[in-house]
BAZA-893453 format. One record per residue (C-alpha): x, y, z; chain; residue number from 1. Coordinates in steps of 0.2 Angstrom, whole numbers. Layout:
N
((X; Y; Z); 'A'; NUM);
...
***
This chain:
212
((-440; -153; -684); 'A'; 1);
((-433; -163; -697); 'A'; 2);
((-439; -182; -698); 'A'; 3);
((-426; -194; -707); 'A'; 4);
((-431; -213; -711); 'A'; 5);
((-416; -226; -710); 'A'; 6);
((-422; -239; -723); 'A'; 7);
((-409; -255; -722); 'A'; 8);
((-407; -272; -717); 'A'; 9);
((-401; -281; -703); 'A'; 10);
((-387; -269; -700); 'A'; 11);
((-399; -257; -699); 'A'; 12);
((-409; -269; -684); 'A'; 13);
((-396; -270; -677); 'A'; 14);
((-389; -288; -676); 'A'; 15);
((-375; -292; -665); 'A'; 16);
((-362; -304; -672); 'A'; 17);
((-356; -308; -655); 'A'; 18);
((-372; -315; -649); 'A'; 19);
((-382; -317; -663); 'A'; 20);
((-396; -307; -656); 'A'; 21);
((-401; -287; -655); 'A'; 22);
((-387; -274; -652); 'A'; 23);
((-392; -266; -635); 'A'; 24);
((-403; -251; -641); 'A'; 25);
((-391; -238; -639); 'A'; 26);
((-376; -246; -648); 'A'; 27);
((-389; -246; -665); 'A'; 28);
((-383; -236; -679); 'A'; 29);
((-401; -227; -681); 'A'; 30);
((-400; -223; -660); 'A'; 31);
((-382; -215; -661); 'A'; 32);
((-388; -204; -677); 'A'; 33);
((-404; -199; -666); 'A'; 34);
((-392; -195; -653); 'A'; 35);
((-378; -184; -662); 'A'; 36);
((-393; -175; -670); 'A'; 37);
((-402; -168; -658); 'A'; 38);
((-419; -164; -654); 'A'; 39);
((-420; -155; -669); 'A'; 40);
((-421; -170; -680); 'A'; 41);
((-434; -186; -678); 'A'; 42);
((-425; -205; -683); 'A'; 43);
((-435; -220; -688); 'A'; 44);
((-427; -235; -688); 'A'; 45);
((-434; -245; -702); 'A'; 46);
((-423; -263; -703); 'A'; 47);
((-425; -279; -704); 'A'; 48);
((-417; -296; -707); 'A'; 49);
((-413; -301; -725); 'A'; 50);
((-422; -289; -733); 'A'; 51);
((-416; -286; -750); 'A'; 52);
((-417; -269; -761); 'A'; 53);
((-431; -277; -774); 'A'; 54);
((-429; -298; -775); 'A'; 55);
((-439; -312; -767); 'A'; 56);
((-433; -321; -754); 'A'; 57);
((-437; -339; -758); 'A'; 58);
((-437; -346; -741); 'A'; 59);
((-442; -328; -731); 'A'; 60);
((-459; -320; -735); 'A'; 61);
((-458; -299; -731); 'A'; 62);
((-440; -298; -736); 'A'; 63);
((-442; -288; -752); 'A'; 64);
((-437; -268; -752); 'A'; 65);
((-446; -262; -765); 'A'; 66);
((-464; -271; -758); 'A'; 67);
((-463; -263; -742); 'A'; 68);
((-454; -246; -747); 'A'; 69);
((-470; -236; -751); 'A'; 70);
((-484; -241; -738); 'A'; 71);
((-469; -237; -726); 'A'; 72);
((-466; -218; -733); 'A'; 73);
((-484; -215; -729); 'A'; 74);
((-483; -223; -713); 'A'; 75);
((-471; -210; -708); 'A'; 76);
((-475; -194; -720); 'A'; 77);
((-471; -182; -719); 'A'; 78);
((-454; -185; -722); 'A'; 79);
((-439; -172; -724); 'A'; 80);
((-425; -186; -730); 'A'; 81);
((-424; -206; -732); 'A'; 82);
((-405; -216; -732); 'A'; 83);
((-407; -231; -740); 'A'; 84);
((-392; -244; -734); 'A'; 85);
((-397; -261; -745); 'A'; 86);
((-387; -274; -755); 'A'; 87);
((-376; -284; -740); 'A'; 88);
((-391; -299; -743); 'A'; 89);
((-392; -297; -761); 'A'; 90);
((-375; -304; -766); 'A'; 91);
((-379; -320; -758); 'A'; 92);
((-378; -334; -771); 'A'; 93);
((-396; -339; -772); 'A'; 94);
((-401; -321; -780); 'A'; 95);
((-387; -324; -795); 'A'; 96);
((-386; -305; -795); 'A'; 97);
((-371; -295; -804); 'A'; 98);
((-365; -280; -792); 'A'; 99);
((-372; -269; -805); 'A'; 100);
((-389; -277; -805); 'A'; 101);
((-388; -275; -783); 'A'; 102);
((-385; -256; -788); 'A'; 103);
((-397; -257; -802); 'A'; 104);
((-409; -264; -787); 'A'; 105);
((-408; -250; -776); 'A'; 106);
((-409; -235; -789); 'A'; 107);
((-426; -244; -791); 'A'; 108);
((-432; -239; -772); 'A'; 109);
((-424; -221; -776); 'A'; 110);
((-435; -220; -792); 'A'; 111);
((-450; -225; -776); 'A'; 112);
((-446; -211; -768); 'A'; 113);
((-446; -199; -778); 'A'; 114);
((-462; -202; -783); 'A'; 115);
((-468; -204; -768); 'A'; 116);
((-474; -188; -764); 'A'; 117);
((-471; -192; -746); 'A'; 118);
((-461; -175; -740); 'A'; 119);
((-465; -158; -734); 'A'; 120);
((-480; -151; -745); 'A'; 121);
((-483; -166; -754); 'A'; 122);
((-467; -165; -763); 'A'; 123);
((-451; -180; -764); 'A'; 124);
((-437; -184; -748); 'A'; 125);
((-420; -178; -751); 'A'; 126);
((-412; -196; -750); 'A'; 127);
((-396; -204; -746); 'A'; 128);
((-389; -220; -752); 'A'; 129);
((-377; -229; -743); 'A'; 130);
((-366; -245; -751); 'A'; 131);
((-363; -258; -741); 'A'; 132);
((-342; -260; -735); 'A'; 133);
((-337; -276; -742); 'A'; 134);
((-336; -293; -731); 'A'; 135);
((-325; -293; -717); 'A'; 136);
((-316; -308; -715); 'A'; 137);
((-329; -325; -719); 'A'; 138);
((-325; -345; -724); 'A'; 139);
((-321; -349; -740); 'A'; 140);
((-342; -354; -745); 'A'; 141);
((-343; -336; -745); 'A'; 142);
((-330; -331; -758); 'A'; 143);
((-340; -328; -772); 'A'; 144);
((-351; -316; -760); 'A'; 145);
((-336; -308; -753); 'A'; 146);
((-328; -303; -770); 'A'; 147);
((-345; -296; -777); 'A'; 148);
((-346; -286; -761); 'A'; 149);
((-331; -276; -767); 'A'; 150);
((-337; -272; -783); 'A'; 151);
((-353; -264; -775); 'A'; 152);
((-343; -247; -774); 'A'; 153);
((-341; -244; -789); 'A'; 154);
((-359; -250; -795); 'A'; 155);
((-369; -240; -785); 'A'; 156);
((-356; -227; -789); 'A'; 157);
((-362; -227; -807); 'A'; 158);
((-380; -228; -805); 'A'; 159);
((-380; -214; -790); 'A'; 160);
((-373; -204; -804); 'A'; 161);
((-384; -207; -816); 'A'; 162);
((-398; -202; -804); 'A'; 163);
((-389; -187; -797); 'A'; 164);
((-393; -196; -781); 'A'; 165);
((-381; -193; -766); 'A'; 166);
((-370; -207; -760); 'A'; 167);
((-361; -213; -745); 'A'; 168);
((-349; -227; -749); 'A'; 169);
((-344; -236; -732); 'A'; 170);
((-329; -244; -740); 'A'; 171);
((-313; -236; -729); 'A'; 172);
((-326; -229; -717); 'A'; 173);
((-334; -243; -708); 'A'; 174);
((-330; -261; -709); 'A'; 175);
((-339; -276; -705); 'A'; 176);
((-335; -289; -689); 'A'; 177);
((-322; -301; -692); 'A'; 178);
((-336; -311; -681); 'A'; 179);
((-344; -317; -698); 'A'; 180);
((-340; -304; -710); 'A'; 181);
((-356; -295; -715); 'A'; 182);
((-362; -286; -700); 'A'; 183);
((-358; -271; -691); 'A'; 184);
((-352; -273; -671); 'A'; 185);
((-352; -258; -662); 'A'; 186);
((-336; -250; -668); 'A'; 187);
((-345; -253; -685); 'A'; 188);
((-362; -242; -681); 'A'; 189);
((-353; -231; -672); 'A'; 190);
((-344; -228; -688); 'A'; 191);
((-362; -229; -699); 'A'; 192);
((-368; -215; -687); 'A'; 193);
((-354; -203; -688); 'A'; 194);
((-354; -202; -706); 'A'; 195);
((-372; -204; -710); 'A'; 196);
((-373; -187; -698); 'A'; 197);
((-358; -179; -706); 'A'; 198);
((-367; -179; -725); 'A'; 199);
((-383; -178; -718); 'A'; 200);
((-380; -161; -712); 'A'; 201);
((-369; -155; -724); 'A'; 202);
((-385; -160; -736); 'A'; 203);
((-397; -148; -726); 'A'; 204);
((-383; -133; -727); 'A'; 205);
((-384; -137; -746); 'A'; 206);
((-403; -135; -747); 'A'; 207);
((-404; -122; -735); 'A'; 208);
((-392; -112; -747); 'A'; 209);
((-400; -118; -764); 'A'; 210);
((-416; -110; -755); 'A'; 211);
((-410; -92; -751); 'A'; 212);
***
């Protein structure tokens, strides 16, 4: 059995737009992976509201990636693969970050895996980084916001490179609800799920052949 950790936000918890609550469990991006996986793999669901990759919250205590990353590795250990699907929070005004310092952000938690020593044997998770789609459709106090979200893409683009880190841009493959422009309705983790599963298996056919 493989055990994959889903390390996110509230997209990842599973907030509804619609009601401003929880998605029902089984419309959770995390739950459809679980279910187009199979018994052979284990998902843990690891979001929560606000959470950015590495900065304070200054209203919000517990909201900080790069705090809670580690204890949360060995919480779960051993693990075969960790996707990382940060940054939405952190282009909100109050954290004055460039999309490249968002990117910057969240190469920093694959630097924590890495050396985390928390997979099979002792050694480091495979990982998967997923960039945010940009905004949906939001009011005009979130323009500043919404055009940072597009350049995200390109940013973790850069720094994924530079790591050798593999990548799953959600730009063109899932989109955000039009409901308030930052988080995923069902169509939304339905779309998450299908293509987190697609590279996620074509991941393990790629170690499975680089250890014949």
């Amino acid at each position: 059995m493989r055990t994959v950790l889903c390390f996110g936000d509230s997209n990842t918890w599973g907030y509804d737009p619609a009601t401003a609550t929880r998605l029902p469990r089984e419309s959770r991006w995390p739950v459809r992976l679980q279910r187009a996986l199979g018994d052979e793999w284990e998902v843990i669901a690891e979001g929560l509201n606000g959470r950015t990759a590495a900065h304070d919250d200054p209203i919000w205590e517990g909201r900080t990636g790069a705090t809670y990353l580690l204890p949360c590795l060995r919480t779960h250990m051993p693990l075969d693969l960790v996707v990382i699907y940060l940054g939405t929070n952190d282009v909100a005004m109050r954290y004055s970050l460039r999309a490249e310092d968002v990117a910057a952000s969240v190469g920093r938690l694959v630097r924590i895996v890495r050396t985390s020593e928390t997979g099979p044997d002792g050694s480091a998770p495979e990982l998967l980084v997923v960039c945010p789609p940009p905004f949906g459709r939001v009011g005009p106090q979130y323009g500043l916001e919404a055009e940072k979200s597009r350049q995200l893409g390109p940013a973790f683009g850069a720094v994924c490179s530079e790591l050798r880190c593999e990548l799953l841009d959600l730009n063109g493959v899932a989109a955000y609800s039009d409901l308030d422009g930052f988080h995923l309705d069902a169509d939304g983790t339905a779309a998450v799920a299908r293509a987190v599963e697609e590279r996620l298996r074509r991941m393990v056919v790629c170690l499975s052949t680089d250890g014949e």
